[in-house]
N, C-alpha and C positions, 0 to 999 in steps of 0.2 A: 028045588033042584035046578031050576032055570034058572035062577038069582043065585046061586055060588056058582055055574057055568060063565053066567058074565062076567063076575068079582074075577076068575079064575082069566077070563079073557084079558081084561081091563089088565090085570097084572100082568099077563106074559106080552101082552101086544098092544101098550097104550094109543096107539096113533091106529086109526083105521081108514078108508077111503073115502077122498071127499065123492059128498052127494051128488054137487051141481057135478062136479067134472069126470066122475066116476075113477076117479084116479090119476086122469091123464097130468092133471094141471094148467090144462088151456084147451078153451072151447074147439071143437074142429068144426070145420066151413067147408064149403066143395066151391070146389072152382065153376067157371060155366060147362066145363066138359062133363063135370059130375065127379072130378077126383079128390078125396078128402085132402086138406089143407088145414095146416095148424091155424089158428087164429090165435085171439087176445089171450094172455095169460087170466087163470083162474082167480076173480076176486075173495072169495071166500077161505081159498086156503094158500093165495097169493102165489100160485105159479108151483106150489111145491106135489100137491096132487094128496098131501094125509093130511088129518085131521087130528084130533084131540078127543078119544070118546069123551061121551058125557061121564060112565062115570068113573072114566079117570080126573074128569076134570071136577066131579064133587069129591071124590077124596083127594085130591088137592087140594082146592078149598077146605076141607076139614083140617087135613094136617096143618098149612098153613095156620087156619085157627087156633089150634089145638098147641103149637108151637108159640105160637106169640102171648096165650094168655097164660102158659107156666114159667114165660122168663121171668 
């Protein structure tokens, strides 16, 4: 049940929130008064704030496969 709920996510919502940055896409910093301040852009999902689930990114991979060894 849980494993056709993700297949089912994976499909309608391929991109999900990155980890480190929880979404934003660049770390936040406090100034010395204590007010949040954007800092560096997100390395892991390069400033954009989504990701790639995993397993959209194995049936990727699979099709991908799956495609190049029937031509």
């Amino acid at each position: 049940m849980i494993t056709f709920g993700y297949i089912s996510l994976c499909a309608v919502s391929p991109f999900g929130p990155c980890r480190k940055c929880q979404g934003l896409g660049f770390a936040l910093e406090t100034t010395r008064r204590g007010k949040p301040k954007r800092g560096k852009d997100c390395r892991r999902c390069r400033g954009v704030g989504r990701r790639l689930r995993t397993g959209r990114r194995i049936h990727n991979a699979w099709t991908r496969t799956y495609r190049n060894g029937t031509r």
